[in-house]
N, CA, C and O atoms as CSV, one atom per row, in Angstrom:
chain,resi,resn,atom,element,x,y,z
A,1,UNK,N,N,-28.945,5.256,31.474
A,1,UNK,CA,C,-28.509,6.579,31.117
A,1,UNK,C,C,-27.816,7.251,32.291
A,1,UNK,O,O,-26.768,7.873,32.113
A,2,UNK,N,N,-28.539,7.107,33.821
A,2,UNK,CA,C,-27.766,7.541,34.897
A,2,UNK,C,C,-26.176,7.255,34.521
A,2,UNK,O,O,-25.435,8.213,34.302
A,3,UNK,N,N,-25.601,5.650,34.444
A,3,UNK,CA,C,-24.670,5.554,34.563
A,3,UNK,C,C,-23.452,5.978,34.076
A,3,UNK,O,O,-22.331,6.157,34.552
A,4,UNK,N,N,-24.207,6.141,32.525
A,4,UNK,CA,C,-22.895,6.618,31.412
A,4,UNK,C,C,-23.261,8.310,31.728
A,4,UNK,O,O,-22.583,8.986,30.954
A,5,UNK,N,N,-24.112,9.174,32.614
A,5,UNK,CA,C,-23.413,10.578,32.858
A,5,UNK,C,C,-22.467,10.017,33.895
A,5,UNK,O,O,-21.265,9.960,33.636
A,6,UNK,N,N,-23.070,9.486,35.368
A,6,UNK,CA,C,-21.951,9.492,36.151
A,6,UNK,C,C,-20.544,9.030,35.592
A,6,UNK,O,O,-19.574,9.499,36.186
A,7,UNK,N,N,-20.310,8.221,34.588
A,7,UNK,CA,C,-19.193,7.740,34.538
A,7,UNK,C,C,-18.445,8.922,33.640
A,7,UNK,O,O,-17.218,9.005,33.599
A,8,UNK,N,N,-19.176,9.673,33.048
A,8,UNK,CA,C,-18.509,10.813,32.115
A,8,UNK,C,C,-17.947,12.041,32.871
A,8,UNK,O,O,-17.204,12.930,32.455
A,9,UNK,N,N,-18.607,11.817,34.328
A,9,UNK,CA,C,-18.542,13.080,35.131
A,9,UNK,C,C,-17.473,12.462,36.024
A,9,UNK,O,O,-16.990,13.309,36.775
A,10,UNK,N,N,-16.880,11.059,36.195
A,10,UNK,CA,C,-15.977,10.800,36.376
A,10,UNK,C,C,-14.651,11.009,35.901
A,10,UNK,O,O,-13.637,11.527,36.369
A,11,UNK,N,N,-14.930,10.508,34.942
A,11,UNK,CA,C,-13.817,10.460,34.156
A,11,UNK,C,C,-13.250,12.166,33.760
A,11,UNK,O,O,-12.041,12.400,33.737
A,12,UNK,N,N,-14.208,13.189,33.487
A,12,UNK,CA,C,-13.689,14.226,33.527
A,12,UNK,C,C,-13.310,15.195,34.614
A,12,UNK,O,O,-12.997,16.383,34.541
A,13,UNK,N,N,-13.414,14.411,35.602
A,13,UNK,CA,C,-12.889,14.921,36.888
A,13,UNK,C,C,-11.705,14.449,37.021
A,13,UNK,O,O,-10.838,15.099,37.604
A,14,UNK,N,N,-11.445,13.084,36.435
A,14,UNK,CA,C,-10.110,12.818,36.718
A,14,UNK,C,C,-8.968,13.417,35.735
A,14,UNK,O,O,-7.779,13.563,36.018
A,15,UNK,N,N,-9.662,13.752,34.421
A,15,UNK,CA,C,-8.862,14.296,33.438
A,15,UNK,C,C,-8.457,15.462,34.128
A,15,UNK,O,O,-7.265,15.690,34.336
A,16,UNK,N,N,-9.327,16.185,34.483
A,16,UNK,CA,C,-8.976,17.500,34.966
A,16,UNK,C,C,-8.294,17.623,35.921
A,16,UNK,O,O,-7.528,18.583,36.002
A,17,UNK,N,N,-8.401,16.526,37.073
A,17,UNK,CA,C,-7.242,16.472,38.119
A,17,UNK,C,C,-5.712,16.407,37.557
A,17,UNK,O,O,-4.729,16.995,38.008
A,18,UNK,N,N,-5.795,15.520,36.436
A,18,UNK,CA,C,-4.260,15.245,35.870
A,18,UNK,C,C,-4.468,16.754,34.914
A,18,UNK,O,O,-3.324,16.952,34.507
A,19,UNK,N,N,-5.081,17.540,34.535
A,19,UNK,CA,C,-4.400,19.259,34.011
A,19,UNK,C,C,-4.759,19.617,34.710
A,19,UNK,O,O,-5.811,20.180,34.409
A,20,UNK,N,N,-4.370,19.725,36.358
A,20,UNK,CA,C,-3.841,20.563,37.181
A,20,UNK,C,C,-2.899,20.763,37.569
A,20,UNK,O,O,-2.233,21.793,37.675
A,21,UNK,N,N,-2.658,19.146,37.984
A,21,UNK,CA,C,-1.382,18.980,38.244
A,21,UNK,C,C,-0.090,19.494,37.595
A,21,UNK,O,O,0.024,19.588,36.373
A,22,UNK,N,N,0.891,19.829,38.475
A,22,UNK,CA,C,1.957,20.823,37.688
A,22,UNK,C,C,3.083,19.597,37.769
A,22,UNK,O,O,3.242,18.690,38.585
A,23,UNK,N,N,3.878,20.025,36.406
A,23,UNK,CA,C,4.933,18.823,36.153
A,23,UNK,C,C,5.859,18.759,36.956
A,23,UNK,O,O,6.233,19.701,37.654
A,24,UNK,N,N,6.471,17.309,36.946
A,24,UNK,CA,C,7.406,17.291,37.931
A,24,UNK,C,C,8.724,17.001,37.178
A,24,UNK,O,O,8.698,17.431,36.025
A,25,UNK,N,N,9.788,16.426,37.510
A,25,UNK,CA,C,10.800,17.124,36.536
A,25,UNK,C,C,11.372,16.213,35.663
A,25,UNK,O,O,12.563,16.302,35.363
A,26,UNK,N,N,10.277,14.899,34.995
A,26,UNK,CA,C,10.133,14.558,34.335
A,26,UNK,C,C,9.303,14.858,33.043
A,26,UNK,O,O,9.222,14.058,32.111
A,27,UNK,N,N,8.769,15.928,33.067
A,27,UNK,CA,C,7.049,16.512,32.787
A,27,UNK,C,C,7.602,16.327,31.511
A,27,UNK,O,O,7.320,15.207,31.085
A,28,UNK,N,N,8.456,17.165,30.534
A,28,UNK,CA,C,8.736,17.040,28.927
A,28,UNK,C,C,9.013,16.303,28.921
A,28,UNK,O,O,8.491,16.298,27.807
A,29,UNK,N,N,9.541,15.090,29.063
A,29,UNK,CA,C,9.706,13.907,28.459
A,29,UNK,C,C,8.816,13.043,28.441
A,29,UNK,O,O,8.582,12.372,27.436
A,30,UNK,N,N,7.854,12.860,30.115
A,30,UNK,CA,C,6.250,12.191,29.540
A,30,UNK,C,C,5.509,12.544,28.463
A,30,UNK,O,O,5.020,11.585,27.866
A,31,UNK,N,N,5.152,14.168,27.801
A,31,UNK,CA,C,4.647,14.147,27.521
A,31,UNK,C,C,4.794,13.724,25.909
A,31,UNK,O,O,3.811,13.681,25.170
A,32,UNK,N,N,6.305,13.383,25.413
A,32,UNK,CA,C,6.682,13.163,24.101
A,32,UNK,C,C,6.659,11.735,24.180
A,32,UNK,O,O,7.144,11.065,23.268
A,33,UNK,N,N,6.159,11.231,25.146
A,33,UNK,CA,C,6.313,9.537,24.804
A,33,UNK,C,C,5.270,9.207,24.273
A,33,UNK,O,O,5.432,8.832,23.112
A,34,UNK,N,N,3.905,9.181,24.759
A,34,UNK,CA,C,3.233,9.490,23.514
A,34,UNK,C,C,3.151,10.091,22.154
A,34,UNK,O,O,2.272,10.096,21.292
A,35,UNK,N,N,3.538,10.253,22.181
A,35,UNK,CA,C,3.906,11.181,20.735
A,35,UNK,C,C,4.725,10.220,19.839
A,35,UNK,O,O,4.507,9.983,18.651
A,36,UNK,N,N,5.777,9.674,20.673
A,36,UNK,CA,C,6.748,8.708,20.167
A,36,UNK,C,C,6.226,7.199,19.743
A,36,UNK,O,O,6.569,6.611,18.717
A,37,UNK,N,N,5.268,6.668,20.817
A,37,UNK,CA,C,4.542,6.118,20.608
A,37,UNK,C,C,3.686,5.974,19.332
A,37,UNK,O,O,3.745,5.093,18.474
A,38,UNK,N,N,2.906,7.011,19.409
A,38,UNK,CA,C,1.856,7.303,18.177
A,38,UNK,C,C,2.628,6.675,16.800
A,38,UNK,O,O,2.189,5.782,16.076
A,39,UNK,N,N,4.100,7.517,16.636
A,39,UNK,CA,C,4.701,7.906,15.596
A,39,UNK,C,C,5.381,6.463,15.587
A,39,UNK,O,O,5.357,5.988,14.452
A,40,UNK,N,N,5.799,5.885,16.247
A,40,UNK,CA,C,6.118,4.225,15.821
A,40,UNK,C,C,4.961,3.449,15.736
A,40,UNK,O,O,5.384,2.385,15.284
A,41,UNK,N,N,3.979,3.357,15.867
A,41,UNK,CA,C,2.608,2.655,15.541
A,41,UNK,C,C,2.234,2.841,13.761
A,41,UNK,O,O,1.814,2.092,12.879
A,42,UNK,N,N,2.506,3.760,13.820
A,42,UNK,CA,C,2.711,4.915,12.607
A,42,UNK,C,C,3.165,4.340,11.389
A,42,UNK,O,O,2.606,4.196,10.302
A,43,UNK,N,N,4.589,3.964,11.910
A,43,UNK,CA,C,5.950,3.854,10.968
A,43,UNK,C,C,5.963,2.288,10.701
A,43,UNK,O,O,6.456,1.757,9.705
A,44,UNK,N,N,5.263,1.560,11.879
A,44,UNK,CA,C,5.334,0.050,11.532
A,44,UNK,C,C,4.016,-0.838,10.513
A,44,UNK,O,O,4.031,-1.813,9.762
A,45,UNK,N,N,2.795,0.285,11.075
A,45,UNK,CA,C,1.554,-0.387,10.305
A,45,UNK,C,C,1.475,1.136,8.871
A,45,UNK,O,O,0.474,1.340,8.184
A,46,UNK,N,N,2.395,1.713,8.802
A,46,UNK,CA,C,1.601,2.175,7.171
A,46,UNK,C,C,3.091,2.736,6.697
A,46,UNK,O,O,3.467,2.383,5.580
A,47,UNK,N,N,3.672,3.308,7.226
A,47,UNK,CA,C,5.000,3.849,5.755
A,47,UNK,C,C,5.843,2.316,5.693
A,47,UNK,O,O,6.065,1.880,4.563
A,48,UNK,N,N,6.225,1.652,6.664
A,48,UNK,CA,C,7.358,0.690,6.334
A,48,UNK,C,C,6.973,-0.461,5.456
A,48,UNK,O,O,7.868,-1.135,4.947
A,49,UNK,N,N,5.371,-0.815,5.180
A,49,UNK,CA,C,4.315,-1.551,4.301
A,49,UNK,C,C,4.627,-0.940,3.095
A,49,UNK,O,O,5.126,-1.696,2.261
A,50,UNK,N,N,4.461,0.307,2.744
A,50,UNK,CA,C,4.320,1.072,2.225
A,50,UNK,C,C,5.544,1.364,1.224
A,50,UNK,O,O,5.360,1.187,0.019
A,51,UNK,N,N,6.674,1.765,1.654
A,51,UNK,CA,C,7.797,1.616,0.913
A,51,UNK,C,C,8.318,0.248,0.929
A,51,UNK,O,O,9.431,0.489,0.461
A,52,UNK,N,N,8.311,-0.948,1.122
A,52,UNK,CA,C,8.494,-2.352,0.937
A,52,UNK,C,C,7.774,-2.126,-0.541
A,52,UNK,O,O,8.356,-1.910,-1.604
A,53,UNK,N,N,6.347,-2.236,-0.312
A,53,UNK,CA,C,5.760,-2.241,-2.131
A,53,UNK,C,C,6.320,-1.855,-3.146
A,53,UNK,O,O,6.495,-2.446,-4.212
A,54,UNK,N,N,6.789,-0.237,-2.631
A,54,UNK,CA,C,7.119,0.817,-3.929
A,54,UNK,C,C,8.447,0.078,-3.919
A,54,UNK,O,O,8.614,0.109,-5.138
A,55,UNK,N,N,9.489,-0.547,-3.475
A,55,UNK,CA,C,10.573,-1.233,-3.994
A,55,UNK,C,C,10.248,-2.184,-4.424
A,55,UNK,O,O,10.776,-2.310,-5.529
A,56,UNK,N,N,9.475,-3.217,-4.117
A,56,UNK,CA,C,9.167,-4.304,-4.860
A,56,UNK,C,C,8.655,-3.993,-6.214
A,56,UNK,O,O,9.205,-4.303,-7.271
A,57,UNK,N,N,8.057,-3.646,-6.137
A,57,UNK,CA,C,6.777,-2.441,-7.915
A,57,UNK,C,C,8.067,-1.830,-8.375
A,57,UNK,O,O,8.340,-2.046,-9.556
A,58,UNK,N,N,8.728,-1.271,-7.836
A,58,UNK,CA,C,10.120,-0.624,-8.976
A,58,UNK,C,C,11.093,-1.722,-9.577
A,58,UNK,O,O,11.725,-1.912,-10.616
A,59,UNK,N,N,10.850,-2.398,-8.244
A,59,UNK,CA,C,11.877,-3.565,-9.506
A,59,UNK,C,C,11.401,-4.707,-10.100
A,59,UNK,O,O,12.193,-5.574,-10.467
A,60,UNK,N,N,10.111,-4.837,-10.258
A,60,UNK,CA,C,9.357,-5.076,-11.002
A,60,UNK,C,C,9.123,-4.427,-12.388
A,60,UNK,O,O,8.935,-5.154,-13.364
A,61,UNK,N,N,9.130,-3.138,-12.497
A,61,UNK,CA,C,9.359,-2.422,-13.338
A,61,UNK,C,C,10.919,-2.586,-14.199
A,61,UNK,O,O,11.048,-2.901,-15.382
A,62,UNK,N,N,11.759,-2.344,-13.442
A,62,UNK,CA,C,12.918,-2.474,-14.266
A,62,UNK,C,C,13.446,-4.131,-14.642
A,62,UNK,O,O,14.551,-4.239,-15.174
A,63,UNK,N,N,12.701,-5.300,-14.378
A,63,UNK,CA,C,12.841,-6.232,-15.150
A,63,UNK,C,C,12.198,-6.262,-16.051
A,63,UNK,O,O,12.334,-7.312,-16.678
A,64,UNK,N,N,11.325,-5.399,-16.571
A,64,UNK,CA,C,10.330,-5.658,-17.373
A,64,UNK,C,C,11.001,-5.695,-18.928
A,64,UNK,O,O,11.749,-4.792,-19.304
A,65,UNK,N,N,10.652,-6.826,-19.769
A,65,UNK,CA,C,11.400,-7.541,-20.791
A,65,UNK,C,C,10.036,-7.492,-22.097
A,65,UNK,O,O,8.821,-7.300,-22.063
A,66,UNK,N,N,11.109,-7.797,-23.232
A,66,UNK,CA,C,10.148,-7.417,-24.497
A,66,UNK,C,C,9.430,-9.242,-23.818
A,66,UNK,O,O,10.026,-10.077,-23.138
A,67,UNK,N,N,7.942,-9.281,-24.393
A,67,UNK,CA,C,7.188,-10.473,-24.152
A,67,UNK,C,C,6.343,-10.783,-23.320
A,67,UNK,O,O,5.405,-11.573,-23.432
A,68,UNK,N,N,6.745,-9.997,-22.232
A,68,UNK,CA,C,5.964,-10.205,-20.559
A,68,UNK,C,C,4.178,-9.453,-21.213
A,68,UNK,O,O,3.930,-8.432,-21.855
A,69,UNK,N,N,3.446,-10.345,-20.758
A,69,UNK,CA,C,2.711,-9.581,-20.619
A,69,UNK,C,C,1.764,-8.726,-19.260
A,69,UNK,O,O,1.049,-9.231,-18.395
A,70,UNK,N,N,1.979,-7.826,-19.415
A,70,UNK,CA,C,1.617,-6.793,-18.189
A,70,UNK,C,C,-0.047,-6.074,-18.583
A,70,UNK,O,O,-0.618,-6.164,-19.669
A,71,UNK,N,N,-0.465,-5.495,-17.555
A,71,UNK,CA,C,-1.181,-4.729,-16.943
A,71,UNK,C,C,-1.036,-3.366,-16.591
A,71,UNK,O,O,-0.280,-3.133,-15.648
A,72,UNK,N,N,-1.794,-2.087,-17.340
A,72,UNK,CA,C,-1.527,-0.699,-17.165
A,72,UNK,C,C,-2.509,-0.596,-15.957
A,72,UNK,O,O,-3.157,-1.515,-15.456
A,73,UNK,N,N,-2.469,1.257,-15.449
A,73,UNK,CA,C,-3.445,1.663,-14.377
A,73,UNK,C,C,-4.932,1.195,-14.844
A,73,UNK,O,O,-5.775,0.711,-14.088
A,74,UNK,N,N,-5.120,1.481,-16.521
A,74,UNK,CA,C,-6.228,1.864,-16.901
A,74,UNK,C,C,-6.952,0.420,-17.070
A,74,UNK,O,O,-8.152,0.250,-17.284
A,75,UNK,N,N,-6.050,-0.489,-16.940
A,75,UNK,CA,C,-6.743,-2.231,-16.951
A,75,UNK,C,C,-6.887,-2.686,-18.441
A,75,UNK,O,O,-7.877,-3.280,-18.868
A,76,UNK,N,N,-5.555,-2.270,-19.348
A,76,UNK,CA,C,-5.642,-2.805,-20.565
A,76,UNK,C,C,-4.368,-3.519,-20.599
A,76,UNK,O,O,-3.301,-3.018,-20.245
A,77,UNK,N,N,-4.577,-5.147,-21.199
A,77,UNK,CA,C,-3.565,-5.899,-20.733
A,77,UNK,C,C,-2.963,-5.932,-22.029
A,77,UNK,O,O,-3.629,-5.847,-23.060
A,78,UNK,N,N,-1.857,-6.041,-22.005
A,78,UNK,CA,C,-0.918,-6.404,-23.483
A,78,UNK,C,C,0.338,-6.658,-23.423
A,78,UNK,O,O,1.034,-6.417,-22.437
A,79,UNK,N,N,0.774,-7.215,-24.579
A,79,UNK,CA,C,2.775,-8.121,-24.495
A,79,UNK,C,C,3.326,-6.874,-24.835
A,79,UNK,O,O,2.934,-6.034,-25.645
A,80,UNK,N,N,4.440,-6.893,-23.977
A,80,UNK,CA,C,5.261,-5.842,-24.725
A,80,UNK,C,C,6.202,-6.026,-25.489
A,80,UNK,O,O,7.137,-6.776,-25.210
A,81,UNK,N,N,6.095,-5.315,-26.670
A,81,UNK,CA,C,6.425,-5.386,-28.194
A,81,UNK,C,C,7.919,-4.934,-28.309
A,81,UNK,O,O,8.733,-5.570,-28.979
A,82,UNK,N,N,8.316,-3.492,-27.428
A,82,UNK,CA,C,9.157,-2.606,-27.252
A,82,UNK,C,C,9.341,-1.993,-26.255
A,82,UNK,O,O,8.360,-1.574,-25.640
A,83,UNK,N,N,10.793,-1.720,-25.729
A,83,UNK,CA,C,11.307,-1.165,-24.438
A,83,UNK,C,C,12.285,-0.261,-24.933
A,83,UNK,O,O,13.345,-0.480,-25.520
A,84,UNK,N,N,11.500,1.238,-24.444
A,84,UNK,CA,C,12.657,1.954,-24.431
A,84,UNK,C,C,13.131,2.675,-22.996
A,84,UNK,O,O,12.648,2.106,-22.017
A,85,UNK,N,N,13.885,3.686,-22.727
A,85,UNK,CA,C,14.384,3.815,-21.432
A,85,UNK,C,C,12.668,4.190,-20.513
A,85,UNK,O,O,12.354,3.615,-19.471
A,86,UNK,N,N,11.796,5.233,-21.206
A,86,UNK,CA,C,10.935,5.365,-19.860
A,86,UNK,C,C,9.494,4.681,-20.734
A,86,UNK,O,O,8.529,4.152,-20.183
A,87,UNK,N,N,9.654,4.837,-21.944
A,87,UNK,CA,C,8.141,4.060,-22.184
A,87,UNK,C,C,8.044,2.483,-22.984
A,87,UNK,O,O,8.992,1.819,-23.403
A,88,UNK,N,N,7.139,2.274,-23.014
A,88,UNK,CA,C,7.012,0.528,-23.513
A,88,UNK,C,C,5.690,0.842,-24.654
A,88,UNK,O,O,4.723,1.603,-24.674
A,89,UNK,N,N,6.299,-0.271,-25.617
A,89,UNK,CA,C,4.942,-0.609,-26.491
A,89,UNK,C,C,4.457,-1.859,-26.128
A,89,UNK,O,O,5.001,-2.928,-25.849
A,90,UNK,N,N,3.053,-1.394,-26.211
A,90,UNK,CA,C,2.280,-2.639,-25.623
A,90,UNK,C,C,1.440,-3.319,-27.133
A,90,UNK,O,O,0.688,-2.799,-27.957
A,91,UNK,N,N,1.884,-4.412,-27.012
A,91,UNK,CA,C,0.835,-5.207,-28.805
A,91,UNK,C,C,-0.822,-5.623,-27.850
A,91,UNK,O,O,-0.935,-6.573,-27.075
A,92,UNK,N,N,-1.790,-4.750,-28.151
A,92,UNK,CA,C,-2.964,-5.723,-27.361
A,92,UNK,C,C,-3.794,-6.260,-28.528
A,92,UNK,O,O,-4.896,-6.757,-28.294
A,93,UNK,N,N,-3.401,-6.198,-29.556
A,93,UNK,CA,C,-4.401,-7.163,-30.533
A,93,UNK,C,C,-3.293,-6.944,-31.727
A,93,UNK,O,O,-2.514,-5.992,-31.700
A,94,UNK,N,N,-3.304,-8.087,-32.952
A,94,UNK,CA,C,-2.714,-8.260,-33.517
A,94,UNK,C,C,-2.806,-6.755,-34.485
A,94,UNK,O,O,-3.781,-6.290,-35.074
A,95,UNK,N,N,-1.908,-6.420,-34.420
A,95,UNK,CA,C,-1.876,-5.033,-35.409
A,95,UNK,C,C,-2.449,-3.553,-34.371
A,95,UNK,O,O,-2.790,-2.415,-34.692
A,96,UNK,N,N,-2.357,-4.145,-33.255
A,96,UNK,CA,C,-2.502,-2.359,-32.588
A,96,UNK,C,C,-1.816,-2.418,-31.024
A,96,UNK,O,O,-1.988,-3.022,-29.966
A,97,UNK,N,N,-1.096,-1.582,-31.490
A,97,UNK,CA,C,0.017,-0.670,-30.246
A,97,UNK,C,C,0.109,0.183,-29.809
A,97,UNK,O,O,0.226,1.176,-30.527
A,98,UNK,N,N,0.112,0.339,-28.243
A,98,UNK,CA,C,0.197,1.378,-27.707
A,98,UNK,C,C,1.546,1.636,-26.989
A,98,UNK,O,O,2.139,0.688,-26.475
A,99,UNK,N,N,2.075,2.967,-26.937
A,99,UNK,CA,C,3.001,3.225,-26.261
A,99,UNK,C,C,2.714,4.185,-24.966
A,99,UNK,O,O,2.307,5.347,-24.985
A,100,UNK,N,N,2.998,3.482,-23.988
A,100,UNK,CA,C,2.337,3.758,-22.248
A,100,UNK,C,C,4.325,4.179,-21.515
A,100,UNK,O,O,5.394,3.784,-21.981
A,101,UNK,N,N,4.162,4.747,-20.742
A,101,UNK,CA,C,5.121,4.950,-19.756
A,101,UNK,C,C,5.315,3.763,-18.800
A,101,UNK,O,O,4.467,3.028,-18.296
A,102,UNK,N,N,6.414,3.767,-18.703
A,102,UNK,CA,C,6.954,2.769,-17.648
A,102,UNK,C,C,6.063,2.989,-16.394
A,102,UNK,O,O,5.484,1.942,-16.104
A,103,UNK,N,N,5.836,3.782,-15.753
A,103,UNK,CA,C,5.158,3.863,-14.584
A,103,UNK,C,C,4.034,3.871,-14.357
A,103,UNK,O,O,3.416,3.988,-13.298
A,104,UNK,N,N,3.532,3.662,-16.011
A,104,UNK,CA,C,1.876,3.380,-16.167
A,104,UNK,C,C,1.426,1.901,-15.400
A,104,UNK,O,O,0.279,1.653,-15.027
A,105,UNK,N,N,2.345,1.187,-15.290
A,105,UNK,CA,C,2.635,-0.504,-15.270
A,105,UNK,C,C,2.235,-0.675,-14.133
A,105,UNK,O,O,2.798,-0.207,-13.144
A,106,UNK,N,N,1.042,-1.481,-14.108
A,106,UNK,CA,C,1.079,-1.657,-12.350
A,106,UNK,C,C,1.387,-3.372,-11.794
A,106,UNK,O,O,1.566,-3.786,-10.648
A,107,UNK,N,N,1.355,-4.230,-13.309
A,107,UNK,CA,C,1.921,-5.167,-12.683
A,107,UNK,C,C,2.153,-6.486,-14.135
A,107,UNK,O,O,2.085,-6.424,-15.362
A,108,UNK,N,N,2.448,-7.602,-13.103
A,108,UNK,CA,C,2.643,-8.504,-14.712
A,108,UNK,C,C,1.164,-9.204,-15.049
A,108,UNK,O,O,0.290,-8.784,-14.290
A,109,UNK,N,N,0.798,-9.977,-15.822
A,109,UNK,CA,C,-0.975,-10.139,-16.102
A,109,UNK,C,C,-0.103,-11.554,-16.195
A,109,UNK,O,O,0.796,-11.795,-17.000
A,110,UNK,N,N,-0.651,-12.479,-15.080
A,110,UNK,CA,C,-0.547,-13.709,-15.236
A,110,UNK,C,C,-1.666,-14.325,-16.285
A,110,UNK,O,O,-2.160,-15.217,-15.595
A,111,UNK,N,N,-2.158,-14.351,-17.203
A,111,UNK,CA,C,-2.970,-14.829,-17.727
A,111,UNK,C,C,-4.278,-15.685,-17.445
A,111,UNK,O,O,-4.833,-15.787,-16.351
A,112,UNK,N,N,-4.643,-16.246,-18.566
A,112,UNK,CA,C,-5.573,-17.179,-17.966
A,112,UNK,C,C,-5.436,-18.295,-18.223
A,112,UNK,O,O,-5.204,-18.293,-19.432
A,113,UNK,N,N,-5.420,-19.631,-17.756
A,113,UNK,CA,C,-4.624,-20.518,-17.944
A,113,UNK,C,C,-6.162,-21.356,-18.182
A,113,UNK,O,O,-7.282,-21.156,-17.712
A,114,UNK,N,N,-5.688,-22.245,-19.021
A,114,UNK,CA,C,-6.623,-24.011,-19.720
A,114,UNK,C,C,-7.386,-24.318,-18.607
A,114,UNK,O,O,-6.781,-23.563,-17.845
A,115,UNK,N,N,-8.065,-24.723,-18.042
A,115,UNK,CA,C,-8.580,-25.625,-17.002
A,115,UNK,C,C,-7.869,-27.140,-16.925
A,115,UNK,O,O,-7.865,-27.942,-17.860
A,116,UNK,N,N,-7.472,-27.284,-16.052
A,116,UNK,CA,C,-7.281,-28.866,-16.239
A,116,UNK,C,C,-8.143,-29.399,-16.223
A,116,UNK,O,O,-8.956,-29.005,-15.387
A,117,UNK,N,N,-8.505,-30.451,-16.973
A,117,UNK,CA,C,-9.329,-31.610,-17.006
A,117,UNK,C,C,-8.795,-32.964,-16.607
A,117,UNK,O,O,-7.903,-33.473,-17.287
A,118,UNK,N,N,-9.459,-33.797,-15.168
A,118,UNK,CA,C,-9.000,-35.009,-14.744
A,118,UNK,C,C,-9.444,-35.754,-16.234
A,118,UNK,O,O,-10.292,-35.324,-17.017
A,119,UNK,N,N,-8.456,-37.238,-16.415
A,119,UNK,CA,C,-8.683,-37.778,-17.801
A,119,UNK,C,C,-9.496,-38.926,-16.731
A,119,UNK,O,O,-10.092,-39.652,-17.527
A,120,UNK,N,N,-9.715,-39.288,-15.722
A,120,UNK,CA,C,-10.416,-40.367,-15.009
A,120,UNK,C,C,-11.688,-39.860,-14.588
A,120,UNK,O,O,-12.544,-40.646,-14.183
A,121,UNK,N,N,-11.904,-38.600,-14.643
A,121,UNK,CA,C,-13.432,-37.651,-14.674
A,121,UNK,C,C,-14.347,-38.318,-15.898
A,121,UNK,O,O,-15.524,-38.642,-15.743
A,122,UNK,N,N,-13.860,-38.414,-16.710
A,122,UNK,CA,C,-14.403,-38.603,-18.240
A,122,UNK,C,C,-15.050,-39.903,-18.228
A,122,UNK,O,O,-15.571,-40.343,-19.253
């Protein structure tokens, strides 16, 4: 416990030495490099991820074709029956349709596919 005060009483001695110190005539521009910093750390791990998706998901959206079957927000999967400019009919059981908004869509529903069975398993 001694150590981590002394080292706290260090360290805020040294902080405080550096806000005393008066700038030299670089002073505004050190202090925006951080800042600049921050803000490209920023821009590389969350908006530029970030809008990559929403273009990929939009044009995903605008291929979307009568047949595909897709996936809404709400997790109800169905073929689509009908495309009109902003909404889609979705067939999820033989004889019932829903009509959802294009932007309801969050993606295509790869299905579920057969299992293969090795024929030399048998």
């Amino acid at each position: 416990m001694r150590f981590a005060a002394g080292g706290l009483a260090l360290v805020t001695q040294y902080l405080l030495g550096m806000a005393q110190q008066a700038p030299g005539a670089g002073g505004a521009l050190t202090q925006f490099v951080p800042l600049l910093l921050i803000f490209g750390v920023f821009w590389f791990l969350v908006i530029r991820p970030q809008s990559k998706k929403a273009k990929v998901h939009s044009q995903m959206l605008a291929e979307l074709k009568k047949g595909d079957d897709v996936v809404t927000q709400g997790g109800i999967i169905g073929k689509i029956a009908g495309v009109k400019d902003g909404e889609l009919t979705l067939q999820v059981q033989e004889g019932v349709r829903l009509r959802v908004t294009r932007a309801s869509i969050t993606g295509r529903y790869p299905g579920t596919e057969a299992p293969k069975t090795d024929a030399k398993a048998s």
